[in-house]
C-alpha positions, 0 to 999 in steps of 0.5 A: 905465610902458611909456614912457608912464605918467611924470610928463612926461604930467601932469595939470592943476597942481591936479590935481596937488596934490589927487593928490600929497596924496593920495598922502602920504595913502595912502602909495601911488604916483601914476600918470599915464597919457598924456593921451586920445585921444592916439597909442597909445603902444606897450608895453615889450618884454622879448624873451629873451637867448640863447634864454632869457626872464628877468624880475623883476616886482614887485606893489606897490599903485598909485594910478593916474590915466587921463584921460578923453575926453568927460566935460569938459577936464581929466576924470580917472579914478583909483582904487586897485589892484595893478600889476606893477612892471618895473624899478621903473615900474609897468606898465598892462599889464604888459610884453610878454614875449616868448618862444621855442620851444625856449626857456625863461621864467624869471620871477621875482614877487616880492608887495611887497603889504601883510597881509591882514584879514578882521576876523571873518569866514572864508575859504572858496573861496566868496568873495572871498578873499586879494586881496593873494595872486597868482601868474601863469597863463600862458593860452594857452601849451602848457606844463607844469602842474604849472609853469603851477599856479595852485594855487600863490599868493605870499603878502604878502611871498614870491616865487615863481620860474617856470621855463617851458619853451617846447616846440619846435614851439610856434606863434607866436602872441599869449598873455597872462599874469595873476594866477590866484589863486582868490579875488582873481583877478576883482579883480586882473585887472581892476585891471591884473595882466596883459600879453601873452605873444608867443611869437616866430617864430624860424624865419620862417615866418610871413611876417605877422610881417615887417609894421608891427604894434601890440599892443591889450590892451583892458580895463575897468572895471566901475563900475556895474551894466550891460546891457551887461555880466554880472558884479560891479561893482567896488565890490560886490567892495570890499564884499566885501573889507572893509578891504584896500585898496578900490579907490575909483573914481572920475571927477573934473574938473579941480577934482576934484569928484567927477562920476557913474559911468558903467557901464563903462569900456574902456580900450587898454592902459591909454589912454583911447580913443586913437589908432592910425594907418596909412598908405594902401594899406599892411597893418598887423597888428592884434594884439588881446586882451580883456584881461577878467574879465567882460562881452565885447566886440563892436566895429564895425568902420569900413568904409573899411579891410579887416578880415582874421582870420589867428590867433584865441587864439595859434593861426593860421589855415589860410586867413585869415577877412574881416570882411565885417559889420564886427563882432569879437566878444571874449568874455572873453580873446579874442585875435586877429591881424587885417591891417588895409588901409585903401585911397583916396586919403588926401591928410590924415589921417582918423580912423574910430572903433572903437565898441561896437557895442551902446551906439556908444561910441567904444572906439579911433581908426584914424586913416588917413595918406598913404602914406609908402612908394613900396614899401608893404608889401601883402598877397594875400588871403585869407593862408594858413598853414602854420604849423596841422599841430603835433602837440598840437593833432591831435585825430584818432582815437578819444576820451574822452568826457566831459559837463561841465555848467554848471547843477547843477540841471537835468542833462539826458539819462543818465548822469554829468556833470562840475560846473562851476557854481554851485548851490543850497547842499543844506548837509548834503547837498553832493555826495550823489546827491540834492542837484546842488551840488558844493563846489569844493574846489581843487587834487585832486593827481596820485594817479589812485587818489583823484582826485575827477574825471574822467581822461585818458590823456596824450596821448589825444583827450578829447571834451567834452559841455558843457551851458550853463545855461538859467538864464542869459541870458549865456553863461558863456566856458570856459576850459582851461588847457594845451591849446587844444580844437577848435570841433566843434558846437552845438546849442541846447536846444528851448525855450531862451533861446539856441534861435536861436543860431548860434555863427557869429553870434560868429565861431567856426566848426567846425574853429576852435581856441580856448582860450575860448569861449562857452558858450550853453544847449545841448550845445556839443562840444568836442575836444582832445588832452591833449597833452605833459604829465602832471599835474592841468589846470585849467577854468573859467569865464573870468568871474572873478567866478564862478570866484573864486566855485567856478566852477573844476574840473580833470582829471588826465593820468596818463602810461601804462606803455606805449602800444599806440596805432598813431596817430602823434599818440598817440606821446609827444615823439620816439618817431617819430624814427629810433632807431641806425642805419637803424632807428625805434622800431616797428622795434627794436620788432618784433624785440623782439617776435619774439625773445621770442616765440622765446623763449616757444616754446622755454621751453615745448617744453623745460618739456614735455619735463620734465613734460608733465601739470604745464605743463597744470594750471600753466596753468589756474591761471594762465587761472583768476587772469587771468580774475579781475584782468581781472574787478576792472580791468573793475568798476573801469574802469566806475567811471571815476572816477565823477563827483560828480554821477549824473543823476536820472531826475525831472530830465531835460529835453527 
């Protein structure tokens, strides 16, 4: 298990016996994790063959057993969940895969987990539901998604091929994988099924990549209702789940008796505060994620090294950003790459915690080495890239505008709102114009005549009005799959309880690219290009508690006829390349457009030459039959596929 989770790093003899017992028991497999607080020890690589990436992973349900520090020697934290197995090891994460542009993922899942029962009770898309059913999202990747469809889930017993293009100009950068089954996602992804997902530089512009770096996937585990933390405990989802496989948490020391649960625990790829170390003077890239399905994560950072942000969600930045407060703040599935220099004089190594910077409890050690380089490798700040000016993400031009709301109960301002949120259940009155609850009713498919959302032209500028919900003191993290959205404003509700927030207080800025961000009571606005691909693309709240819950919609990109756009970042993938022999498309363009206008006048003069007064009346009726179609396509396009929810003037709020 990523050369780290074997029987070599074992736990003390009696604890050994209690576990294999209680393996033979649960007919389960018991895995150990290297001991805490020792030296990270780095993840399994899978990098591609002949420009191609292919993998098999197996779900299988592990024991898996993490020692802990700080709760007494010998102190260990086991309980029961779903891993990807790679080459029969399981992996806590899975194995990081590496990937190239132009290239293409084909990953094989197999679901070796056993049939579900949920005794007499009903599956809706309301509830946990399908906790041995899986599939993979791949979050943060430009891809297909109608490959990327998480409406597709692998049964008990069945498998599933992806076959994931990786388009060219993809920017290199640190994505990640997980489960996204609807229903089970919150539970699977927080008992492990997830891993990084690296798309590599092949042409090297990316001059950072050259540097000693590590790959953090920090995760927890919700033991107990928390302040902390927002979202279901474990142990409320085992409820809810009846009597397939709870997870059974639980913290024991060295005898194994059962010792108090504490709120949550972190945990960095899959150690308990362990251990990383640089060396003097020397830059390594820090390459991190919360890998989460609820709470966030805002971390002190130690003041003795430099703290550098160059890419933020796979994406990087044009001019790296200094952590000058020495705080990172994560919401869930946050990613960054940070270039981390400690300088001084270090004849012994010094090790700094990385804390919560809410509770001070220790997440990660930054142990701090003598130089051992006469050349060490350094970096001029601020970095700038080169790498930002890739067609999907230019979301310049006129836009689609579209207001996506949290709250069913209290809309705000005029017009039409897209839901995306819990509500008060109106029963018979569900998605009436007097009841502000809309049923989650999973995948809507690709016909544009009968989609039940909101529509988009592919490769069109969408604008997005997204209103947080003033009934929650936690911001819910949005999350959109395939196309990454630009930061643009955010302006709080008056009165609200997020009045006083700055979106700069949370290290997102106007002009960043995310694929997931917080959502605070306000308007906050969002911009992206519905870029490359066609077909029905998912967003949600990336609290998986919620979304497993309903917390989930989608829109449609429908590929046009024809485009009239003169925007070069509206053309579709190589209809600005050169065309025959010195002449583009716009040119062949342009003389077709000439000779058919020649064509049209000499038809005319010879039909008038004919018959004169019919070519008239002939033309009439056609003015006449036009003038009625523009009319219907009108009335339908003011329609725009009318969202399910219309804004009630008794329900407006200052």
């Amino acid at each position: 298990m990523n050369g780290r989770i074997t029987g070599q790093h074992s736990a003390p003899a009696v604890l050994n016996r209690f576990f294999q017992h209680l393996h033979l028991h649960l007919l389960l497999p018991l895995v150990v994790i290297s001991r805490a607080c020792e030296e990270l020890v780095p993840l399994t690589d899978i990098f591609p063959s002949g420009g191609d990436t292919l993998l098999n992973l197996n779900v299988r349900p592990v024991e898996v057993t993490i020692p802990l520090k700080g709760f007494g020697k010998g102190a260990v934290f086991t309980y029961k969940t779903r891993l990807y197995v790679y080459n029969g090891v399981p992996q806590l994460p899975g194995p990081t895969i590496h990937v190239k542009p132009g290239g293409k993922l084909v990953l094989n899942l197999f679901n070796d987990l056993g049939s579900e029962d949920y005794g007499d009770g009903e599956e809706n898309m309301y509830t946990y539901h399908g906790v041995n059913s899986t599939n993979i999202h791949f979050h943060g990747v430009h891809g297909d998604p109608n490959i990327d469809d998480v409406f597709k889930e692998v049964k008990p017993k069945k498998s599933i091929r992806y076959r994931l293009p990786i388009p060219d100009d993809h920017l290199p950068g640190l994505n990640w994988y997980h489960t996204h089954a609807h229903g089970s996602t919150h539970l699977l992804l927080m008992g492990g099924l997830f891993g990084a997902l690296v798309v590599d530089d092949v042409k090297g512009d990316d001059t950072l990549l050259s540097m000693p770096q590590v790959t953090l996937f920090i995760h927890l585990y919700r033991l107990r209702a928390s302040k902390l933390c927002d979202g279901r405990t474990m142990d409320f989802v085992d409820k809810a789940i009846r009597n397939n496989m709870s997870s059974r948490p639980r913290i024991m020391n060295r005898k194994g008796k059962e010792l108090e649960l504490t709120s949550d625990l972190f945990f960095v790829n899959g150690q308990h505060k362990p251990t990383v170390t640089v060396h003097s003077g020397e830059a390594k890239l820090f390459r991190m994620a919360f890998a989460a399905g609820s709470c966030h994560l805002n971390i002190s950072l130690p003041k003795a090294c430099r703290f550098h942000i160059v890419a933020a969600d796979g994406v990087p930045l044009a001019k790296s950003r200094e952590v000058i407060a020495h705080w990172l703040y994560f919401t869930t599935a946050t990613r960054y790459d940070v270039v981390v220099q400690c300088d001084g004089n270090y004849t012994e190594k010094t090790t700094f915690p990385v804390s919560l910077v809410e509770t001070g409890d220790t997440v990660f050690y930054i142990a701090v080495a003598a130089s051992v380089s006469r050349h060490p490798m350094l970096v001029e700040f601020p970095v700038r890239s080169n790498l930002t000016g890739v067609r999907y993400l230019n979301t310049k031009g006129a836009a689609v505008k579209r207001s996506i709301s949290f709250s069913q109960l209290t809309l705000r301002g005029k017009g039409s709102y897209y839901i995306i949120g819990q509500g008060t259940d109106c029963s018979s009155l569900v998605n009436s114009t007097t009841c502000y609850y809309e049923h989650f009713m999973g995948q809507k498919g690709h016909d544009y005549d009968k989609y039940h959302g909101f529509v988009v032209p592919l490769n069109a500028v969408v604008e997005a009005h997204i209103f947080g919900d003033p009934n929650d003191p936690m911001p819910h993290p949005f999350h959109a799959h395939v196309n990454h959205f630009k930061f643009v404003s955010f302006v709080p509700r008056e009165g609200g309880m997020h009045q006083n927030v700055s979106m700069s207080d949370y290290g997102i800025f106007p002009g960043d690219i995310r694929d997931t961000i917080p959502i605070f009571d306000g308007v906050t606005v969002l911009r992206w290009r519905a870029a490359s691909y066609p077909g029905e693309v998912v967003y949600h709240c990336h609290s998986l508690d919620h979304e497993d819950r309903g917390m989930m919609s989608s829109y449609l990109v429908y590929q046009q006829q024809s485009s009239n756009s003169s925007d070069p970042a509206m053309l579709s993938p190589g209809e600005d390349y050169e065309l025959g022999v010195g002449m583009n498309r716009g040119t062949l363009l342009l003389l077709a457009i000439l000779f058919f206008i020649a064509f049209i006048i000499s038809m005319v003069i010879a039909h008038l030459r004919v018959d004169p007064t019919g070519f008239v009346q002939s033309a009439r009726e056609r003015e006449a039959l036009r003038i009625t179609k523009v009319s219907t396509r009108n009335a339908l396009s003011q329609s725009e596929h009318i969202p399910l929810v219309k804004k009630k003037a008794e329900t407006q709020i200052p």
